[in-house]
C-alpha positions in Angstrom: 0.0 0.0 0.0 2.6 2.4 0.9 4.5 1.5 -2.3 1.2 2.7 -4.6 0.9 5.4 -1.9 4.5 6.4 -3.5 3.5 5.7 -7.0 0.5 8.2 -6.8 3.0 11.2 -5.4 5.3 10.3 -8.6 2.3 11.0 -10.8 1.4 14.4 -8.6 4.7 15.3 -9.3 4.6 14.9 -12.9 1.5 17.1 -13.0 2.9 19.7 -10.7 6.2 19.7 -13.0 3.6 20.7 -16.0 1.7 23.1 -14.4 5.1 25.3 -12.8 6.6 24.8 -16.0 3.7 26.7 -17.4 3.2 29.1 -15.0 7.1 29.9 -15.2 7.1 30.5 -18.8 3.2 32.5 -18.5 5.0 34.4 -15.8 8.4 35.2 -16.0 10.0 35.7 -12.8 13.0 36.8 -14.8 11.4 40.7 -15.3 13.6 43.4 -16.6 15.8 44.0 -19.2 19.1 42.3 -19.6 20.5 45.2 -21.5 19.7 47.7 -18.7 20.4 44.7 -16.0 24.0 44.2 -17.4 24.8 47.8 -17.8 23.5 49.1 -14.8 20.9 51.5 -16.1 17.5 51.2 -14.8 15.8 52.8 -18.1 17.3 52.4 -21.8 15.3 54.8 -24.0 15.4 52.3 -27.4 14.1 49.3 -25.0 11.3 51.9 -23.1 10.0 52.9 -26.4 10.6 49.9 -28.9 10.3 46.9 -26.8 7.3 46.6 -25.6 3.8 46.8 -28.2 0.4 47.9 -26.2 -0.5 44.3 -25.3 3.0 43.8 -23.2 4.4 41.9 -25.8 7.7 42.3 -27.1 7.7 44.1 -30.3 10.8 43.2 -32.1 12.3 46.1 -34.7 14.9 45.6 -37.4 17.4 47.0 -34.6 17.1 44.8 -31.8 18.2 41.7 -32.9 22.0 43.6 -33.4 22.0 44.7 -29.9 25.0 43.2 -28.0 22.7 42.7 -25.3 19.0 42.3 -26.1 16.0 40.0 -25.5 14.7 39.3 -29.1 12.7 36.0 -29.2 13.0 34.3 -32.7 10.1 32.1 -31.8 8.2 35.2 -30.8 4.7 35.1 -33.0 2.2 33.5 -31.4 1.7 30.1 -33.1 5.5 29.2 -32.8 7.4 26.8 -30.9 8.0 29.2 -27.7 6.3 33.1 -28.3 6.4 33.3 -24.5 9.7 32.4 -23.2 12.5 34.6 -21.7 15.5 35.0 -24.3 18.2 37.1 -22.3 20.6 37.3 -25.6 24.4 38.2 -24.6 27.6 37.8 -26.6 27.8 34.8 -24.8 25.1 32.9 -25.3 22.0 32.6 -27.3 19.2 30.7 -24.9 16.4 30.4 -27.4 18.6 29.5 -30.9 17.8 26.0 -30.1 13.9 24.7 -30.2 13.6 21.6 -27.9 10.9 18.8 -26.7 11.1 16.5 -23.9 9.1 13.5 -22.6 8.8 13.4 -18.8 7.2 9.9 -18.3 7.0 7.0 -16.1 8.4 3.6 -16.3 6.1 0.9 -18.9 4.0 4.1 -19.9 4.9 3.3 -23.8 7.1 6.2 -23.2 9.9 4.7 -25.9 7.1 4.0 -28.2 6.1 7.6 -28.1 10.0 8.8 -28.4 10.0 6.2 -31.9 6.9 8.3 -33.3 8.0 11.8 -32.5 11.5 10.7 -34.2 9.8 9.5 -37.5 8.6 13.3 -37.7 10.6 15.7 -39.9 13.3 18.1 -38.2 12.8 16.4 -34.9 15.8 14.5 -32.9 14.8 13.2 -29.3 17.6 10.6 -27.3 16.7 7.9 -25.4 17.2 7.3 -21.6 21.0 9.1 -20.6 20.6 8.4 -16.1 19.4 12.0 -15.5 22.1 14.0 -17.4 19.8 16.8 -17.1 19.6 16.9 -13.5 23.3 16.4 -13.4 24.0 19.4 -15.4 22.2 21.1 -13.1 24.5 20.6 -10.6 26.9 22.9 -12.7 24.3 25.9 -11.5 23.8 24.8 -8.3 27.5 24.6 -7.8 28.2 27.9 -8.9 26.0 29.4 -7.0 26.2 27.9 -3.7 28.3 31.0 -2.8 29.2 34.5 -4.0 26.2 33.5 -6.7 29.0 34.4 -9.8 26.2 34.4 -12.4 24.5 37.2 -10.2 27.2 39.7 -10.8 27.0 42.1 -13.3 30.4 44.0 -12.9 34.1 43.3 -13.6 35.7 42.0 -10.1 38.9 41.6 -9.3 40.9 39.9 -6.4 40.4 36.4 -5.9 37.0 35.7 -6.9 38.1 37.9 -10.2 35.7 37.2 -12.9 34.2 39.5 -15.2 30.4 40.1 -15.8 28.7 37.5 -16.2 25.0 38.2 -18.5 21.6 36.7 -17.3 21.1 32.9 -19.3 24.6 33.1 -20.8 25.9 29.7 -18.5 22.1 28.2 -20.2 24.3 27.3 -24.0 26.8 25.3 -21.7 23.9 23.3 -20.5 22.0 22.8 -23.3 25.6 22.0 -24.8 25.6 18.6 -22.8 22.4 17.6 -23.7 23.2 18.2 -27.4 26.9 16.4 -27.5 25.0 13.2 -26.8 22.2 13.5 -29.0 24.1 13.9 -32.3 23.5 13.4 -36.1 23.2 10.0 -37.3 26.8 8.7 -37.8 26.7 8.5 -41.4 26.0 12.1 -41.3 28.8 12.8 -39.2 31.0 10.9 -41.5 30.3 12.5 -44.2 31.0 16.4 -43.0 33.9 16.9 -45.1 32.7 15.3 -48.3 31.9 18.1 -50.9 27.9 17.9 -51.4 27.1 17.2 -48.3 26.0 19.7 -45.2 28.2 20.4 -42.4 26.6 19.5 -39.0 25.1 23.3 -38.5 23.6 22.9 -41.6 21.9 19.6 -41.1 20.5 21.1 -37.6 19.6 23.9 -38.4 15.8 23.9 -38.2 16.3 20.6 -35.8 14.0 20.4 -33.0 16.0 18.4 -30.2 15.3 16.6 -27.1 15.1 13.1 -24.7 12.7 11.3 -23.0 13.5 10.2 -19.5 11.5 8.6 -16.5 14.3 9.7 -14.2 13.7 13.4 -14.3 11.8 13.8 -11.0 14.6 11.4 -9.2 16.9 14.2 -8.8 17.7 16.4 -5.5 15.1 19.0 -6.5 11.4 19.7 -5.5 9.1 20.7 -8.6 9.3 24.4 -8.4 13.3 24.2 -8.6 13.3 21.4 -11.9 10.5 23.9 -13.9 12.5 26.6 -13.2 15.7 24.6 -14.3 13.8 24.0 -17.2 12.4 27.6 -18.3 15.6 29.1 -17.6 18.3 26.7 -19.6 15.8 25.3 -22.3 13.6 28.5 -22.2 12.4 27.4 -26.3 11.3 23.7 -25.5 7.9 22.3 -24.8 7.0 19.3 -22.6 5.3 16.0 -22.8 3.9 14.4 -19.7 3.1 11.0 -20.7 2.1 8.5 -17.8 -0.4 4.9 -18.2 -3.7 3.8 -16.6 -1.9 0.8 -15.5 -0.7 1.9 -12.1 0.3 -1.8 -11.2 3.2 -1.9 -13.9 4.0 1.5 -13.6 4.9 0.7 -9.8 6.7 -2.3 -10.8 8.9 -0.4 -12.7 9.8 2.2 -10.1 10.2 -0.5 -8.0 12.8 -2.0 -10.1 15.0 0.3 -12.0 13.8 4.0 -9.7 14.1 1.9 -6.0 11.6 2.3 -3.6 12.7 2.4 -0.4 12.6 6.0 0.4 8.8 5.6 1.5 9.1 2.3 2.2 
């Protein structure tokens, strides 16, 4: 009883991961600028009078996209992949380049049957089980931040925590970076990279939507609020797929077996 008393929290969760993810990316905690955040100014008069359109929106102009600094969306109309989602641009980093889907699932919920269908569709490249690398690249944040918070500081220090200014989202390419170097091209692609007539591997990804499916993402050391907000703020273009079975009994058996279940019990 108390292992399908365990069972039925992992399903909460799942939902609760959903709904925060939504919330998150419906209401950016991330508010503000980063070109006025990284440069100290409260008010820039191009963002004060060209970013925004009457609805709230960001209006995008032939100019902001060649800001250093900026928080153009490329995904911004409404029926794209991500209109809503905080893109904090820098020299550094791009967050929302990269378009990316990921299956959230349980164990024996047909979620590899669903990863073999989304594959079959054009332009769309989603890996397999890899033991939680997402929540392990998360420890690269939660590292970094467990004190003097470097990716809060938005001047040049010296001494010996020395580091210059480090822009809002601009560690998120790193992470995404980890995901992506093991979910490449097919090898036959790969191969042939330096064969004339054939595209280079930025060419053959470049309208690539890119993901995983996992049924390990709620095992890491996080509670829901902390794994949206992971999500919305290092894959802030990706979309999510909760995909769970009415067959509690084999979905238990499952956690039982490869998850553990000795934490309730």
């Amino acid at each position: 009883m108390s292992r399908l008393f365990t069972f039925l929290k992992l399903l909460l969760c799942f939902a609760l991961i959903a709904v925060a993810a939504i919330f998150e990316y419906t209401n950016s905690s991330m508010k503000g600028d980063v070109l006025s955040w990284f440069t100290g100014v409260k008010e820039n008069k191009f963002i004060t009078e060209n970013r925004k359109a009457k609805d709230g929106r960001i209006k995008e102009t032939d100019e902001t996209p060649f800001l250093s600094f900026n928080t153009s969306n490329p995904h911004w109309h409404w029926d794209s992949w991500c209109p809503y989602a905080t893109c904090n641009n820098s020299p550094m980093c791009l967050p929302c380049q990269r378009r990316y889907l990921f299956i959230f699932a349980t164990g024996r919920s047909g979620s590899t049957s669903l990863l073999k269908m989304l594959n079959f569709l054009p332009s769309v490249r989603l890996s397999g089980e890899n033991m939680n690398q997402l929540h392990t690249a998360s420890k690269l944040l939660s590292n970094i931040r467990s004190k003097n918070n470097l990716l809060e500081q938005n001047f040049d220090r010296e001494g010996a925590w020395a580091h210059n200014a480090i822009s809002p989202q601009s560690v998120s390419c790193s992470i995404q970076g980890v995901l992506n170097a093991i979910n490449p091209p097919p090898q036959r692609v790969q191969q042939n990279v330096n064969i004339r007539g054939h595209p280079s591997i930025k060419e053959f990804d470049r309208d690539m939507i890119f993901g995983a499916k996992t049924i390990r993402y709620q095992n890491g050391e996080w509670n829901v609020k902390e794994s949206a907000k992971y999500i919305k703020e290092n894959f802030p273009c990706s979309r999510i797929v909760i995909n769970i079975r009415s067959n509690v009994k084999d979905q238990l058996k499952s956690v039982t077996k490869y998850l553990g279940s000795n934490k309730e019990g």
